[in-house]
C-alpha positions in Angstrom: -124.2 87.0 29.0 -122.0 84.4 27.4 -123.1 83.2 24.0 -122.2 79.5 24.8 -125.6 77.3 24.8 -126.4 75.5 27.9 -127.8 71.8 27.5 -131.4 71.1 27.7 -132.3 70.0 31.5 -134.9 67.9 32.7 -138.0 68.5 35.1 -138.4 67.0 38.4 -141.4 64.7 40.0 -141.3 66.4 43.6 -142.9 69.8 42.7 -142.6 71.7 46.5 -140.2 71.7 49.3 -141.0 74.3 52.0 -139.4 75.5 54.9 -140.1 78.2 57.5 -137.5 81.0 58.5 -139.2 83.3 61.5 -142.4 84.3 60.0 -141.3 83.8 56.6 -142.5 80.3 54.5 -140.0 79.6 51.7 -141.2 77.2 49.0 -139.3 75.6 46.1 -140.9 75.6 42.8 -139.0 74.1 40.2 -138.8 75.0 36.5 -136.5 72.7 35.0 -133.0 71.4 36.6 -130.2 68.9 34.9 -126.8 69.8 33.1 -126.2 73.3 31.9 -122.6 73.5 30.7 -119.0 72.4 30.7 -117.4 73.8 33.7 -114.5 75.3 31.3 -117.0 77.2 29.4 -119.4 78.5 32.6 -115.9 79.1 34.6 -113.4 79.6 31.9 -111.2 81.4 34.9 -111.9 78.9 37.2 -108.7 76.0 37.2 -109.3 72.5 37.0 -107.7 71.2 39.6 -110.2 73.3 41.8 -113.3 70.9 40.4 -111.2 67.8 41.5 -110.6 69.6 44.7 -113.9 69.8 45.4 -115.3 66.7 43.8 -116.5 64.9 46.9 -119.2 68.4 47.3 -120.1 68.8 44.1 -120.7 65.4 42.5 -123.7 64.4 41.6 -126.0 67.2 42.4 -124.0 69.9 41.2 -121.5 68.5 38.9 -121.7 65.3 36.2 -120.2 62.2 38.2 -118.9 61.1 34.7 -118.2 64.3 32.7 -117.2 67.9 33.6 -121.0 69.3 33.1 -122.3 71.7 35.9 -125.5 71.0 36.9 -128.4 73.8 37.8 -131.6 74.6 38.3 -134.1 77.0 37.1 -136.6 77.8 39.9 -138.8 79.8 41.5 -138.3 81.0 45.6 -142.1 81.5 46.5 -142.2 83.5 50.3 -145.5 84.0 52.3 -144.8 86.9 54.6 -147.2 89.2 55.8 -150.3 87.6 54.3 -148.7 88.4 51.1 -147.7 85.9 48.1 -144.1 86.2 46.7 -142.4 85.0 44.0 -138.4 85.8 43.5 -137.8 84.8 39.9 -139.7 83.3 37.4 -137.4 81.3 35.4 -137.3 80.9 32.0 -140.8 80.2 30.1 -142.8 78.9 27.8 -142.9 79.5 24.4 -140.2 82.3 24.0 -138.1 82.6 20.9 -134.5 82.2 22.3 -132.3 81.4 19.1 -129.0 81.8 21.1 -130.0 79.1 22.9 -131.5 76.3 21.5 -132.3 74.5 24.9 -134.4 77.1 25.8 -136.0 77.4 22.8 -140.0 77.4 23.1 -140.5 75.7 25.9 -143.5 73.7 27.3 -142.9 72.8 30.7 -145.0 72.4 34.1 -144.2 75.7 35.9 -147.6 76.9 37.0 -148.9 73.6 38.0 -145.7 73.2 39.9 -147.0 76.5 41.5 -150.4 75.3 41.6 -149.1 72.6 43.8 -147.5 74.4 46.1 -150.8 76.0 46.4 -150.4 79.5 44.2 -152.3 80.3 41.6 -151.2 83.3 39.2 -154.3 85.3 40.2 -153.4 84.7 44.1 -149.6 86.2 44.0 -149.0 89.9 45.0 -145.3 90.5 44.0 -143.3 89.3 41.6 -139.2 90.2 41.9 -137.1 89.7 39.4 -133.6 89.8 40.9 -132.0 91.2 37.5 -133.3 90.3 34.1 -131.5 87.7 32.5 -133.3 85.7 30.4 -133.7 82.8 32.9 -135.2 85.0 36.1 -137.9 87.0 34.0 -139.5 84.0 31.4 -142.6 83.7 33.5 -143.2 87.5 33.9 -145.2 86.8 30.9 -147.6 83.6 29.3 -149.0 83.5 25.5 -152.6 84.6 24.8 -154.1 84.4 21.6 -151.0 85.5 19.9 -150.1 88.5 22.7 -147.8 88.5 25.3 -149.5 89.1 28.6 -148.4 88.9 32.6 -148.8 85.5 34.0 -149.8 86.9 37.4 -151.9 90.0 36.5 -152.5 91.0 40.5 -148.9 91.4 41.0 -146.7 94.1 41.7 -143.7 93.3 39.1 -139.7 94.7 41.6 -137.5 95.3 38.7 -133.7 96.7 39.1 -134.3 100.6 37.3 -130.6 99.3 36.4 -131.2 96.5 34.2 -134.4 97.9 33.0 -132.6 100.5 31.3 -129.4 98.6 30.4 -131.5 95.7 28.9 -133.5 97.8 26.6 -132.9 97.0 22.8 -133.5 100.8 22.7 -130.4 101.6 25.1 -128.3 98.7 24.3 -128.2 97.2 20.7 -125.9 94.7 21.5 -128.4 92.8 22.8 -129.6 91.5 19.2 -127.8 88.2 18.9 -127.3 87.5 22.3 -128.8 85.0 25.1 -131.1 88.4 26.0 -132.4 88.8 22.5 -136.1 88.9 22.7 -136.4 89.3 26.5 -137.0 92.3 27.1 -139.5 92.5 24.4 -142.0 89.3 25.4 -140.9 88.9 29.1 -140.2 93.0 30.4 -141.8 95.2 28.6 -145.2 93.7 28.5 -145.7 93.8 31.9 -144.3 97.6 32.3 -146.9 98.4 29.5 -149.7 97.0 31.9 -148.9 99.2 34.5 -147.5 96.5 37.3 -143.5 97.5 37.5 -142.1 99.5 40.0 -138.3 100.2 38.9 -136.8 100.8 41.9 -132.8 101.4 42.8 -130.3 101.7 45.8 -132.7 99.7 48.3 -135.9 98.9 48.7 -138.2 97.5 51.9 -140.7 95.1 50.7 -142.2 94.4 54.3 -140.6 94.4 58.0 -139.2 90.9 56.9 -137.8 91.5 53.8 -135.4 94.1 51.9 -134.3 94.2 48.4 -130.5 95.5 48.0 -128.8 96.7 45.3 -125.4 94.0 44.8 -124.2 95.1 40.7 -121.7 93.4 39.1 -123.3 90.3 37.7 -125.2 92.6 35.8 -125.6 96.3 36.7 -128.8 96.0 38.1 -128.4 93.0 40.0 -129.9 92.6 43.3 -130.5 90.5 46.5 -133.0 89.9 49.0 -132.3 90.0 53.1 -134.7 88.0 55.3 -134.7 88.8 58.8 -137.5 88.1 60.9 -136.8 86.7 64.3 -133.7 85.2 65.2 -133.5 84.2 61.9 -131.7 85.3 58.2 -131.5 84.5 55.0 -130.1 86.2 51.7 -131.3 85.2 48.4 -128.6 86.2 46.5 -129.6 86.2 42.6 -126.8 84.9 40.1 -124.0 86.0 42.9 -123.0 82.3 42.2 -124.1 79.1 40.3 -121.8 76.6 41.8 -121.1 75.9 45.6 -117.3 75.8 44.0 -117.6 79.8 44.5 -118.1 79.2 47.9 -115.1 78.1 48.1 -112.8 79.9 45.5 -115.2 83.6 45.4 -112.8 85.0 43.2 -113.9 83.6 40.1 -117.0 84.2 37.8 -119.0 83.0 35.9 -119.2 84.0 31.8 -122.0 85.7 32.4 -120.7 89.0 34.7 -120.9 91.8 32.5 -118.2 93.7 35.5 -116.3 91.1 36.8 -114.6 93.2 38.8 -117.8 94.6 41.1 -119.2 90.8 40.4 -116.5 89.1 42.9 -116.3 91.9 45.2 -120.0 91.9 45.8 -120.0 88.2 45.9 -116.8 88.7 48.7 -119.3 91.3 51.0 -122.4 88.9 50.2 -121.1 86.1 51.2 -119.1 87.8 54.1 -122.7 88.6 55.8 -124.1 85.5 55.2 -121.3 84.0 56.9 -121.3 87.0 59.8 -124.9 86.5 60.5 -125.3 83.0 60.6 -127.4 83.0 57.5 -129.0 81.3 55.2 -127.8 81.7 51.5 -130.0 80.7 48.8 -128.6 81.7 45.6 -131.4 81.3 42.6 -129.9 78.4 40.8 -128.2 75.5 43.0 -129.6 72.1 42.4 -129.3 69.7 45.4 -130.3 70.9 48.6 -130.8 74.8 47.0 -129.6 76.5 50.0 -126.7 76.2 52.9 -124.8 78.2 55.7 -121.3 79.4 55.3 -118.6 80.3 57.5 -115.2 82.3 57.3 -112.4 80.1 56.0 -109.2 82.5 55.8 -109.7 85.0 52.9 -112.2 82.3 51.2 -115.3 80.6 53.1 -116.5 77.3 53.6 -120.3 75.3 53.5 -121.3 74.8 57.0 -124.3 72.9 56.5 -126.8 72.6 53.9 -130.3 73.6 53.8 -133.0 70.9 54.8 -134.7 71.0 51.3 -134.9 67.3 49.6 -132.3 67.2 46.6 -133.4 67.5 43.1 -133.8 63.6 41.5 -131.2 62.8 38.7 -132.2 62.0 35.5 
């Protein structure tokens, strides 16, 4: 990840927004969501003139309406299927030391009683996946107690890429010492695998007749998505594929924070390429606005076809 420090974003009033794809329930729960960083810095590959292209769909939910900030959110995807309690990514936390990024620094926000109002208490959920561990999708793994770092939802099962379990070791990877992971695996990862609730898992991975994790690297190496199919319905939750609707519409470029650029857009390129094929639903982890849309085919690129029918996040 890029050491460029994102701004400090702001929470939101309406806690839950829930929809229902075949037997699936898909609930919102928000961390935090505002400006993150200047779009030169997030997209330093990404030209200009693209943004101004694009204005009309990006401004104000997903870019500053008077300055060149993207706007995102952190945010958890909670699913009911089967009986069981899901949660796809757990933000970023409270209380962690981040020093790369001051904005994220010891946090105290309202996560679990956003979860609480969307009816979930951390006893009640059964799986927790983490679609790759960056610092913001694993912060929640994990809640202070008395000075230890413990799992915030000790009944889950913790889905955790083998991938980036062994890439963002400090033990495997020193490089990491400095950087926007530093401290993450230590206080958000390896607590919980010390507990005895991961399953490392790789290549694919079924979760129940509704739901299937896939590998999708590039992003990082271990990054991963999630396929929903369960009637006549579909859905991919696609992870850190993209941040901006703008890679919608230009796929090519990436973000500062693909450690292989290269496998990053061509993933992105066959992920998006389904979506579009199977009339589905992509919900990547971060968009502000209405979270989610549909896409379709638009020469060599692609093209929103509607949005999702969750309520926009309120600006600040």
């Amino acid at each position: 990840m890029s050491h460029t420090e994102p701004s400090r974003p702001t929470q939101q009033t309406q806690h839950t927004q829930e929809i229902t794809l075949g037997d699936v329930t898909i609930t919102r729960v928000e961390e935090t969501h505002g400006p993150i960083m200047p779009a030169d810095q997030f997209f330093p590959e990404l030209p200009e003139q693209a943004w101004k292209d694009h204005r009309e769909t990006l401004v104000p939910d997903h870019l500053g309406a008077e300055d060149t900030m993207v706007h995102a959110a952190m945010q958890t995807w909670l699913l009911r299927s089967e009986g069981r309690t899901i949660l796809v990514d757990t933000g970023v936390g409270n209380d962690k030391s981040r020093p790369a990024v001051a904005s994220w620094d010891h946090l105290s926000l309202d996560y679990l009683g956003n979860l609480a109002r969307a009816g979930v208490r951390p006893e009640d959920v059964d799986l927790v996946i983490n679609t790759h561990l960056h610092v913001d999708h694993v912060g929640w793994n994990t809640r202070l107690s008395d000075g230890t770092w413990v799992p915030t939802f000790p009944n889950a099962t913790y889905l955790m890429p083998r991938a980036d379990f062994e890439f963002w070791n400090p033990a495997n990877n020193p490089n990491i010492t400095g950087g926007v992971n530093e401290n993450v695996f230590e206080d958000s990862v390896a607590p919980v695998h010390e507990a005895g609730l991961t399953m490392l898992w790789e290549g694919s991975h079924r979760i129940d007749a509704n739901l299937r994790l896939d590998a999708a690297p590039g992003h990082t190496p271990g990054s991963s998505v999630i396929t929903l199919t369960s009637g006549a319905d579909r859905a991919v939750f696609a992870g850190d594929l993209l941040h901006t609707p703008l890679q919608i519409m230009e796929p090519e470029h990436n973000s500062c924070f693909c450690e292989d650029p290269v496998r990053s857009r061509a993933t992105r390129h066959r992920i998006l390429g389904w979506a579009a094929d199977n009339n589905a639903l992509l919900i990547p982890a971060h968009l502000s606005g209405h979270g989610a849309a549909e896409v379709r085919r638009a020469g060599g690129k692609f093209a929103i076809k509607g949005w999702a029918p969750f309520t926009p996040y309120t600006h600040a």
